[in-house]
NUPA-750496 format. One line per 4 residues: number of its first residue (from 1); their letters; for each residue x negated, y negated, z of N, C-alpha, C, O. Coordinates in steps of 0.2 Angstrom, whole numbers. Atoms other than C-alpha are relative to their C-alpha. Layout:
N
NUM> a> X/Y/Z/X/Y/Z/X/Y/Z/X/Y/Z  ...
***
This chain:
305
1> xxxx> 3/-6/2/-66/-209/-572/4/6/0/8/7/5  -6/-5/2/-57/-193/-579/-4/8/6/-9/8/9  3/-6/-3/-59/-176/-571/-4/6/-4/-1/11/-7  5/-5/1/-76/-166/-574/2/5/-4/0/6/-9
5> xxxx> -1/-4/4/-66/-152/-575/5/1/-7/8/6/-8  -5/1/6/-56/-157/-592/-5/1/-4/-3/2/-10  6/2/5/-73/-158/-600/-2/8/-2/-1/13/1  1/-7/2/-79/-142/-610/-7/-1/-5/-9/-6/-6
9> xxxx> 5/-1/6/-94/-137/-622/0/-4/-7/-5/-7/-10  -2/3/6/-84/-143/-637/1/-6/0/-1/-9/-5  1/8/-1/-81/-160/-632/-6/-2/1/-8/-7/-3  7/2/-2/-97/-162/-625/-7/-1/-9/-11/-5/-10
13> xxxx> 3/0/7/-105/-158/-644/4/-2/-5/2/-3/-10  -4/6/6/-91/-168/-652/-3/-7/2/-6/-10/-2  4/7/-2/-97/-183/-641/-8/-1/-1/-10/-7/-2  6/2/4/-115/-180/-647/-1/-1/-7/-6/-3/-10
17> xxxx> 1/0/8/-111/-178/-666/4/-8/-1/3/-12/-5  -5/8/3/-100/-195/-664/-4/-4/2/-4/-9/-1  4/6/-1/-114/-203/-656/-5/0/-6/-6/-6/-8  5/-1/6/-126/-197/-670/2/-4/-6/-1/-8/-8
21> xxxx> -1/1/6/-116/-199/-684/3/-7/-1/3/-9/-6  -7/5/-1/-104/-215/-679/4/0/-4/5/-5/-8  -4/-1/5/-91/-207/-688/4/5/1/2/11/0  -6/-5/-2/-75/-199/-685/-1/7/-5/-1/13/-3
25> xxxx> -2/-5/8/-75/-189/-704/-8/2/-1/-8/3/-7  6/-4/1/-95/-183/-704/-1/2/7/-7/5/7  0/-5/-6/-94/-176/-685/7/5/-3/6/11/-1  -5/-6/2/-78/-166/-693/-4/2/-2/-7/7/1
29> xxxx> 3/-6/5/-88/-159/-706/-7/5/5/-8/11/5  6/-4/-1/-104/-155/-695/5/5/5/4/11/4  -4/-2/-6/-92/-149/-682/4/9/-3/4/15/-1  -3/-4/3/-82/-140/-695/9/3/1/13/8/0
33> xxxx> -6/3/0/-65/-146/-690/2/-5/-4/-1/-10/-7  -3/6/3/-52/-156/-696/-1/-9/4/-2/-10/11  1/7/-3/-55/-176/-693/6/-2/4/4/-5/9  -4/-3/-8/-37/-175/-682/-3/2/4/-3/-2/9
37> xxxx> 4/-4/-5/-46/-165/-672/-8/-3/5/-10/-2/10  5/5/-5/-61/-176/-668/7/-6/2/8/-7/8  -2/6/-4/-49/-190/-666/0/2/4/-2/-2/8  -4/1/-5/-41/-183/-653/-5/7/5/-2/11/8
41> xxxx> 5/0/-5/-57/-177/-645/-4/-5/3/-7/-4/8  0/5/-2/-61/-193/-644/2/-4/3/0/-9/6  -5/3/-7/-46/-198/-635/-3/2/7/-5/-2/11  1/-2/-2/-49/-186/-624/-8/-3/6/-9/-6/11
45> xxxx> 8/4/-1/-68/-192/-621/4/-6/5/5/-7/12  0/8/-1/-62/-210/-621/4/1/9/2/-2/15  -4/2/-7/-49/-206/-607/-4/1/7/-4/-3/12  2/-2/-3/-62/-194/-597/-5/-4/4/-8/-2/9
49> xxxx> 7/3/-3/-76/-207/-595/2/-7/-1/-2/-11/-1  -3/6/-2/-65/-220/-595/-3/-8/-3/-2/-14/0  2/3/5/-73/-231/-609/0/2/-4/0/8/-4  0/-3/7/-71/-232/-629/-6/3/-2/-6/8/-6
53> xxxx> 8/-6/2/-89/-225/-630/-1/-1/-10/-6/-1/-13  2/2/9/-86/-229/-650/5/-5/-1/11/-3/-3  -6/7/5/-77/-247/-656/-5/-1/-7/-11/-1/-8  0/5/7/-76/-254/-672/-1/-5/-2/3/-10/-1
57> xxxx> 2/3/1/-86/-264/-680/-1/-3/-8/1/1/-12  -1/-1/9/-89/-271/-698/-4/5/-2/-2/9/-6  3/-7/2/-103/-258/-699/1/5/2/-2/10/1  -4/-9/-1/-92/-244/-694/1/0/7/4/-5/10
61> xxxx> 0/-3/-6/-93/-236/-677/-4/-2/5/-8/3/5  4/2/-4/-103/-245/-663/1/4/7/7/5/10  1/-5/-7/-108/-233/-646/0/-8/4/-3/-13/3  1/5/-5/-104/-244/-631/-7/-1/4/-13/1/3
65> xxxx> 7/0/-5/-116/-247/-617/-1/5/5/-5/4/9  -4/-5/-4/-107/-233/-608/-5/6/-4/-10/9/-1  1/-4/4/-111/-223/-623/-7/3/-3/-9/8/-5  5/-2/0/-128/-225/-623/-4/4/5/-8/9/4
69> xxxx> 2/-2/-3/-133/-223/-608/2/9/1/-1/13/5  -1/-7/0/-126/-206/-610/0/6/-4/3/11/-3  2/-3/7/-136/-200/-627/-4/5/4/-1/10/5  3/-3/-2/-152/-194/-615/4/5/2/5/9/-2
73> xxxx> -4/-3/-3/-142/-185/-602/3/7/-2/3/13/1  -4/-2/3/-130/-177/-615/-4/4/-3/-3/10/-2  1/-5/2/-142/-170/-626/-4/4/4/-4/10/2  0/-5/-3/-150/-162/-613/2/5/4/-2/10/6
77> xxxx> -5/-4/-2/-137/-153/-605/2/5/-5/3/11/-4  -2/-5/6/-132/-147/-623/-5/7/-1/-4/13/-1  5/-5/2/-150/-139/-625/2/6/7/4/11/6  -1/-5/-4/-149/-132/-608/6/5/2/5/10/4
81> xxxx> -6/-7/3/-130/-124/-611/-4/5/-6/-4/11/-5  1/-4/7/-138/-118/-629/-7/7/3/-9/12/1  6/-5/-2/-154/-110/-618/4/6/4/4/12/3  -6/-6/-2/-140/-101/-607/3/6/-3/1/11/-1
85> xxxx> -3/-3/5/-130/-95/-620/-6/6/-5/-3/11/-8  4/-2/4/-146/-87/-629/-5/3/6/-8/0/10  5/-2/-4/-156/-73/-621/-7/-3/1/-9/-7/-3  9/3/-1/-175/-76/-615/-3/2/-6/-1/7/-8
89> xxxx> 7/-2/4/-189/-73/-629/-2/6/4/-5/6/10  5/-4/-7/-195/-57/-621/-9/2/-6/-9/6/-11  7/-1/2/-215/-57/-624/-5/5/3/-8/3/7  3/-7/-6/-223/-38/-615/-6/-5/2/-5/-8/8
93> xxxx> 7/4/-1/-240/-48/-614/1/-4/6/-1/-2/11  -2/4/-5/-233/-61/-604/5/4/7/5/2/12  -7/-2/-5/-218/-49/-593/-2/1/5/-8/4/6  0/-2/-9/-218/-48/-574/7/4/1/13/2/3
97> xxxx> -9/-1/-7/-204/-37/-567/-2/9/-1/-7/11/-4  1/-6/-2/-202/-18/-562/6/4/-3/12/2/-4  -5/-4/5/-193/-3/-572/0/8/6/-4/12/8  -2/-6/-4/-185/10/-561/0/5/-4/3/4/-9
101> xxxx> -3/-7/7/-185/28/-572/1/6/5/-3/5/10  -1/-5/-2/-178/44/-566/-3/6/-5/-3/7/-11  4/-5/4/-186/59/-571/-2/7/1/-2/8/7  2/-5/-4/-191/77/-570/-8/0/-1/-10/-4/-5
105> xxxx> 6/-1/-1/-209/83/-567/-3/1/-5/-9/-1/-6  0/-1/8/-208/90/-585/-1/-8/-2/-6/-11/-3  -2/11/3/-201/68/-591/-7/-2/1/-11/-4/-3  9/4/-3/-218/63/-581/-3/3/-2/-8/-1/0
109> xxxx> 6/-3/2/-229/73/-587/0/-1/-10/-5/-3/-13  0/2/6/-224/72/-606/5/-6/-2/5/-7/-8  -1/6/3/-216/58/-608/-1/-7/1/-1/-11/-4  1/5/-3/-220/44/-596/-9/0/1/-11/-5/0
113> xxxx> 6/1/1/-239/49/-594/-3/-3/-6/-6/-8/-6  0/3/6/-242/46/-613/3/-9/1/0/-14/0  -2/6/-1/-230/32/-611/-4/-5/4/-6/-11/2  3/5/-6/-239/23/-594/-7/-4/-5/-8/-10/-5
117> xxxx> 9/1/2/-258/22/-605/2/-4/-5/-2/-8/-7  -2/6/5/-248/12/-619/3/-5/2/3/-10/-1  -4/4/-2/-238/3/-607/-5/-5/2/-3/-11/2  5/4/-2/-255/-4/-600/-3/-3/-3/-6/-8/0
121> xxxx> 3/3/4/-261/-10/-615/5/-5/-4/3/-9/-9  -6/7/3/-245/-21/-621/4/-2/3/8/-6/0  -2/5/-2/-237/-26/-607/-2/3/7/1/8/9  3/0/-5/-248/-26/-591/4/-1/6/3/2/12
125> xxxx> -2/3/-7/-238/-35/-581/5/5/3/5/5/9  -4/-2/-3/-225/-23/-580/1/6/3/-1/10/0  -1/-7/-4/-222/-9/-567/4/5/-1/9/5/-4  -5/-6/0/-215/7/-566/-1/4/7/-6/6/9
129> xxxx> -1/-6/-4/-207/16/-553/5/8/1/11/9/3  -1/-10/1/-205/37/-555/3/0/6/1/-2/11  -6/-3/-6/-188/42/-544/-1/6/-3/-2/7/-9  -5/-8/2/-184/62/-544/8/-2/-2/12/-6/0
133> xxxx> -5/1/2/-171/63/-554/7/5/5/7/10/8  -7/-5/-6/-153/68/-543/4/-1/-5/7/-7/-6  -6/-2/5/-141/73/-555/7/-3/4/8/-9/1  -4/1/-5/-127/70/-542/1/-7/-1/6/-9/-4
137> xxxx> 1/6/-1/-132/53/-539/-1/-5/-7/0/-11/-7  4/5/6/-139/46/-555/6/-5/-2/6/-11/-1  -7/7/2/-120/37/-562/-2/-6/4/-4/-11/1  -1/4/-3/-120/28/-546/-9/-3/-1/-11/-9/-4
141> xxxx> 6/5/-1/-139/24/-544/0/-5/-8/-4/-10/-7  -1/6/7/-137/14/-564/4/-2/0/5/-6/-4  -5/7/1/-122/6/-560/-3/-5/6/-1/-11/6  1/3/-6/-131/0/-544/-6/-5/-2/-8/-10/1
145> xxxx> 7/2/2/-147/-4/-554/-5/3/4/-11/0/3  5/-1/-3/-156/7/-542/-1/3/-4/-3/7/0  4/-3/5/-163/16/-557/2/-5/-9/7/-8/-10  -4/3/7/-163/8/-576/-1/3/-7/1/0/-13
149> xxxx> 0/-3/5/-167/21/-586/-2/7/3/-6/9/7  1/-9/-1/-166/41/-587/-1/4/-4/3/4/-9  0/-3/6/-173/54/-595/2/6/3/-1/9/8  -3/-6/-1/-162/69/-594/3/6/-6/0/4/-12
153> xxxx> -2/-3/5/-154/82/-606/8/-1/1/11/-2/6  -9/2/0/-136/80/-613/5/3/4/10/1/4  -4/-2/-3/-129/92/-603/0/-3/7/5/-2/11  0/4/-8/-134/82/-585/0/-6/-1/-3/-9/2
157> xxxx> -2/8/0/-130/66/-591/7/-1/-2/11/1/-6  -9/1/1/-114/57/-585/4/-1/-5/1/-5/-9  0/3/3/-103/55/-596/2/-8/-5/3/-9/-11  -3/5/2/-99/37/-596/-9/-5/-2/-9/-11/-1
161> xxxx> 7/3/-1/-119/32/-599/-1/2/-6/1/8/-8  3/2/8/-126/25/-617/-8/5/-1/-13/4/1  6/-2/0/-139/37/-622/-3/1/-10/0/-1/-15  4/-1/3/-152/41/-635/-2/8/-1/-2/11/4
165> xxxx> 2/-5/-2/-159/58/-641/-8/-3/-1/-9/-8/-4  8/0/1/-181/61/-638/-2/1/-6/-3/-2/-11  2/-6/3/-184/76/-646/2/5/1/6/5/6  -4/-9/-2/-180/95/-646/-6/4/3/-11/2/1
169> xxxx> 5/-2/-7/-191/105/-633/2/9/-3/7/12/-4  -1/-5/1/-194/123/-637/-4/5/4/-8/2/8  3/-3/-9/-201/137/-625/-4/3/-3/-2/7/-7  6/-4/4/-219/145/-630/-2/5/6/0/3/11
173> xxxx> 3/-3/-4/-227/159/-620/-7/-4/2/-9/-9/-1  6/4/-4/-243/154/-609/-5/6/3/-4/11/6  6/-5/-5/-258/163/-603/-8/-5/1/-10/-11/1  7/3/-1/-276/161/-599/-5/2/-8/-4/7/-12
177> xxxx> 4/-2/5/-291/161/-613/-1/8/2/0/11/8  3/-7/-3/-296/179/-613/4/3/4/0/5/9  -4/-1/-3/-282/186/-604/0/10/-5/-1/11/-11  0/-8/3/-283/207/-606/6/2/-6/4/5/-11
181> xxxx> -5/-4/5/-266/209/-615/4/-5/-4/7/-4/-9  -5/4/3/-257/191/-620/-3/-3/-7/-9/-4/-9  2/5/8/-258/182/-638/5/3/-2/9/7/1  -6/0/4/-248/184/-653/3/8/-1/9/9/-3
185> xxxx> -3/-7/-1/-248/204/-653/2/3/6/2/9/6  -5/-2/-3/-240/205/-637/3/3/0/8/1/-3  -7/-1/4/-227/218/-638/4/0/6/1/0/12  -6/2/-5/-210/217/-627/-2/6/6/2/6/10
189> xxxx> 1/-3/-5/-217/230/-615/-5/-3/4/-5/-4/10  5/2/-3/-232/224/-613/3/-9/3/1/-9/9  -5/4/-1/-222/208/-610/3/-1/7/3/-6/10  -4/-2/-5/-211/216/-597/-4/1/6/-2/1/12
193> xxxx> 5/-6/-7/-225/224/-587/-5/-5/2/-10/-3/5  6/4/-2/-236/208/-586/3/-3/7/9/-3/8  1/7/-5/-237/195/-570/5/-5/-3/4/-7/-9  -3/5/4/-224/182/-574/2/-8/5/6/-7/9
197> xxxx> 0/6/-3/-224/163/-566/6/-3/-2/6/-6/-7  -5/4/0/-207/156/-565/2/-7/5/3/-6/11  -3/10/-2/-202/135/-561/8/1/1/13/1/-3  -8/3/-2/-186/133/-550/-2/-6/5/-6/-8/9
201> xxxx> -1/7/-3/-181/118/-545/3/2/8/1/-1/13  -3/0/-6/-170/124/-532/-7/3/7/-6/4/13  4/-5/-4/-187/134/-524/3/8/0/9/10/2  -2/-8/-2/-187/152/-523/3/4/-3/4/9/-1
205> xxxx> -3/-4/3/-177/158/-535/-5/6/-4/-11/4/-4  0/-5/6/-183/174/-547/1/1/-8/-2/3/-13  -2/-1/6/-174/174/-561/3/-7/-2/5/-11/2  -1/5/2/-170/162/-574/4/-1/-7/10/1/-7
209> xxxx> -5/2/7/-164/158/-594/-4/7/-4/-3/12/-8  4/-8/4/-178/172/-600/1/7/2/0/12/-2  -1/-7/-1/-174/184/-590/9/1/1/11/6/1  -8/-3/5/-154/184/-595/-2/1/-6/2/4/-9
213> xxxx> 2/-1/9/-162/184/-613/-2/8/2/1/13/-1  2/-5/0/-171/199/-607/6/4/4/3/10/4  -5/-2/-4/-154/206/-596/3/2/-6/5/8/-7  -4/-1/6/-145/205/-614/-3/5/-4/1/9/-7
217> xxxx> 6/-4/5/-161/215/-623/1/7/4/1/12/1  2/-8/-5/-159/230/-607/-6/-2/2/-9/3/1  8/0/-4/-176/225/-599/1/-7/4/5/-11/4  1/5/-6/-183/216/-586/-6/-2/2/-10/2/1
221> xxxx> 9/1/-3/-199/207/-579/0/0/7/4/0/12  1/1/-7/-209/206/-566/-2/-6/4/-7/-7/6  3/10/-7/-209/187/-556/-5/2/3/-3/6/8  4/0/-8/-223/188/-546/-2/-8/1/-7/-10/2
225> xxxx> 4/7/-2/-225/169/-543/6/-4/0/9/-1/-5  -6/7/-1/-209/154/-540/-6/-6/2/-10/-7/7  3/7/-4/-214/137/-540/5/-5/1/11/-4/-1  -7/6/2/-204/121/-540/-2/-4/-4/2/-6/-8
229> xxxx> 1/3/9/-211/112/-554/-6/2/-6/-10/6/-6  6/-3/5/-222/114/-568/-7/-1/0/-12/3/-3  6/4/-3/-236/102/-563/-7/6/2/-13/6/0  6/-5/-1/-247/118/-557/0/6/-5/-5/10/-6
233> xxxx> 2/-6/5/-244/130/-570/-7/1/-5/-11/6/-6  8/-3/2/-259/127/-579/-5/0/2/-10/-1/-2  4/-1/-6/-270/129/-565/1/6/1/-3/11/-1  -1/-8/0/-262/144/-561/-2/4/-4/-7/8/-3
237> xxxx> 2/-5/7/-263/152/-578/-7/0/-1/-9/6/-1  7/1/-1/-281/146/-578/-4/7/4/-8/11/2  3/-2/-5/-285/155/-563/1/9/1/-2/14/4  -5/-7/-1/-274/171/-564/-1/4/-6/-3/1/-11
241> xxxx> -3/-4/6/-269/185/-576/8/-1/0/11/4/-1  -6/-1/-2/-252/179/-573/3/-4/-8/-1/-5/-13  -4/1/9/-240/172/-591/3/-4/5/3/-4/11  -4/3/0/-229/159/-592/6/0/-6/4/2/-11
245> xxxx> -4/3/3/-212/154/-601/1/-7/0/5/-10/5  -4/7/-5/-211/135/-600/-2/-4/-8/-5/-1/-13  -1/4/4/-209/119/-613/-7/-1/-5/-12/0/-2  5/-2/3/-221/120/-627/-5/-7/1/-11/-7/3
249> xxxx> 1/7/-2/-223/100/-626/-6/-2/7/-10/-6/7  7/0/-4/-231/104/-609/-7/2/3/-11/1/7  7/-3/2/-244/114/-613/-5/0/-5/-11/3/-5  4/-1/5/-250/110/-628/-6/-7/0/-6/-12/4
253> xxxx> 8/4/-1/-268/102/-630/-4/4/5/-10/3/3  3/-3/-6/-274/112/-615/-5/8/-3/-4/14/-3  7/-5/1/-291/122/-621/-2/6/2/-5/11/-1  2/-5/-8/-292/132/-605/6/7/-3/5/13/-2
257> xxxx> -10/-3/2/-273/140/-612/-2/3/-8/-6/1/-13  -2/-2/7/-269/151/-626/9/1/-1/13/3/4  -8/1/0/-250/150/-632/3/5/-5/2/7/-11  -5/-6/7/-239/162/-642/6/-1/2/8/-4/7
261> xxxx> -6/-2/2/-223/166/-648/4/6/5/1/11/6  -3/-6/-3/-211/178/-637/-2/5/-2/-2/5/-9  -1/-5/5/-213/194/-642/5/2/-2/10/3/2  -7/-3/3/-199/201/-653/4/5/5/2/8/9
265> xxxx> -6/4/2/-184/202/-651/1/-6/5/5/-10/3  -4/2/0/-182/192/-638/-4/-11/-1/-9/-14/-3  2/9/5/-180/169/-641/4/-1/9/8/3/12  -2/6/-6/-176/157/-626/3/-4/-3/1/-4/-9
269> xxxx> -1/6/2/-166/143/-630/-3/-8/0/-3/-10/6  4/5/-5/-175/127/-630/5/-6/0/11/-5/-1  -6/6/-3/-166/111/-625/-2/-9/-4/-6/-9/-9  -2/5/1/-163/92/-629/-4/-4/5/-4/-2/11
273> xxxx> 1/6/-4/-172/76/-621/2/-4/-2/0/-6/-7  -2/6/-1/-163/61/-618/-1/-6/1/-6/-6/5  4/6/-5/-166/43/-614/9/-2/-1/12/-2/-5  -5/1/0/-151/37/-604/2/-8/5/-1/-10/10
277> xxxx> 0/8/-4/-146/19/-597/8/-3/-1/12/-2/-5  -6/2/-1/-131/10/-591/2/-7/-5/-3/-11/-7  -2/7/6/-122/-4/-602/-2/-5/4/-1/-10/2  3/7/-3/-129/-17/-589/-5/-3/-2/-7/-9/-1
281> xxxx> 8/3/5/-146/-18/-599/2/2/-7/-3/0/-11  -1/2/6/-138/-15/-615/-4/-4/-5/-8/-2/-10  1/7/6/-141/-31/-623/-7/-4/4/-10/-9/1  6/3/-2/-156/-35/-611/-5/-1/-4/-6/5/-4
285> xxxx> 5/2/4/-170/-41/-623/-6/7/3/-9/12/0  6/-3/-3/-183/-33/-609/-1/9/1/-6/12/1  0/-5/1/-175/-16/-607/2/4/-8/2/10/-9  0/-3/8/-171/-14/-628/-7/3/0/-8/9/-1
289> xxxx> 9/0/4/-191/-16/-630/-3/6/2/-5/11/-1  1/-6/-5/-194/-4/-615/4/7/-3/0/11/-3  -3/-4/3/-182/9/-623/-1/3/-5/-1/9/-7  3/-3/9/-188/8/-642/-9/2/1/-12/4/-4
293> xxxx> 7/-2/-2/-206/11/-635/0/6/4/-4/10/2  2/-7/-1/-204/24/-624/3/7/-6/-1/12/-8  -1/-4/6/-194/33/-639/-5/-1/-7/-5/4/-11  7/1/6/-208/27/-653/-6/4/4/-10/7/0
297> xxxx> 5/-4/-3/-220/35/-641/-3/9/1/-8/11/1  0/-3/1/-213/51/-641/-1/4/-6/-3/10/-7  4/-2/6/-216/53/-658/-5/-1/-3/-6/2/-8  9/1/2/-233/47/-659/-2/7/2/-6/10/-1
301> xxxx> 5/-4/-4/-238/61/-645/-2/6/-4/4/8/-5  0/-6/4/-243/77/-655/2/7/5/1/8/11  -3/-4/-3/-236/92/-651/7/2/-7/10/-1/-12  -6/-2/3/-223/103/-659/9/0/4/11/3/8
305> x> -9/0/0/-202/99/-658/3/5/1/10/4/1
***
């Protein structure tokens, strides 16, 4: 008996084409090699399993009794290298498994809530679990697989991570229905001299991207309110005469809210959303399908870009 390891994929699929066909010169062709070349795969065979496994007979090529007993066995083996070799079928309906995403407050609220209520109804089985997103850490946590997907903007995403764009986000004013002074004739005093609710992340800060736009103009507002995320703004606004600057995407729909345009002159810049993920799910069948759905979702949800 030859040694195991002499043995390879190609031989193993020569040795089933020669049992098939009993035939040196129609295993070349299925093979797509020259017929040398089976021969002297079949030396190789011959040596390794230590029987001719194919003699010569007036009808051609007879399989021993070696040869036989080793039809089942062999083509099984093949199938199951061939199932190896070829990712799973991924069916959402049928999936079981958990999707790590990294996110901000803003991600989960417009992208991931819309996303979850689709996600429920075409692939049930599968989980998600919402991390704060840590800029810092993110590289490390996707090579580690502690996270498998992130939705950030291109300037806080590393840059050795495969990414995608969302959409473009841009920054509306915010008030309450019936609000004394806000709507579309606002003008840049009235503006300046309102109540203003500003979102840092780091807590506590004052000033932000609006009020360098307004530092550039010669004016200034007045913050009366810091929070850390955006989640309570429209509650706030609700309740208060206080304004907002924040993503237009996370406000829109909201009944209770009325929205406008900054007043002239001055503009915010708005930003980029990403979807980003490490080349270890690349080619995953389960996180493609996950990827092309949260981004197909995005553009279903209504809202202005």
């Amino acid at each position: 008996m030859g040694d195991i390891k002499t043995l390879d994929f190609n031989l193993l699929r020569a040795l089933d084409l020669l049992l098939e066909e009993g035939s040196v010169t129609r295993a070349a062709e299925r093979l797509g090699v020259t017929q040398p070349a089976v021969s002297n795969m079949l030396t190789r065979l011959r040596e390794n399993f230590d029987d001719p496994l194919l003699v010569r007979t007036q009808r051609g090529m007879t399989p021993t009794t070696r040869a036989l007993d080793l039809v089942a066995p062999l083509k099984r083996i093949l199938c199951e290298i061939g199932t190896l070799c070829q990712p799973d079928a991924f069916d959402p309906i049928s999936a079981s498994f958990t999707v790590s995403i990294a996110a901000t407050d803003y991600a989960l609220q417009v992208v991931l809530l819309p996303f979850i209520a689709r996600l429920r109804q075409e692939a049930p089985g599968i989980t998600l679990a919402v991390h704060p997103l840590d800029d810092d850490r993110l590289q490390e946590q996707l090579e580690k697989g502690q996270i498998d997907i992130a939705l950030v903007t291109p300037e806080t995403c590393p840059p050795d991570l495969l990414s995608s764009q969302l959409f473009h986000e841009e920054y509306i004013c915010a008030a309450r229905k019936n609000h004394p002074t806000a709507g579309m004739h606002m003008t840049l005093d009235q503006y300046c001299t309102a109540g203003h609710i500003i979102v840092s992340y780091e807590g506590g800060q004052f000033c932000g991207a609006t009020d360098r736009q307004l530092e550039s103009l010669g004016r200034k507002r007045h913050v009366a309110l810091s929070v850390p995320n955006f989640l309570a703004l429209p509650d706030i606004l609700q309740k208060t005469d206080l304004i907002t600057m924040a993503p237009r995407r996370l406000l829109h729909g909201r009944e209770d809210l009325v929205l406008f345009s900054p007043p002239s002159p001055l503009t915010v810049p708005g930003f980029n959303k990403i979807l980003a993920w490490h080349c270890r799910t690349e080619s995953d069948p389960r996180y493609q399908w996950l990827r092309s759905k949260v981004a197909d979702n995005t553009k279903c949800v209504s809202g202005h870009a």
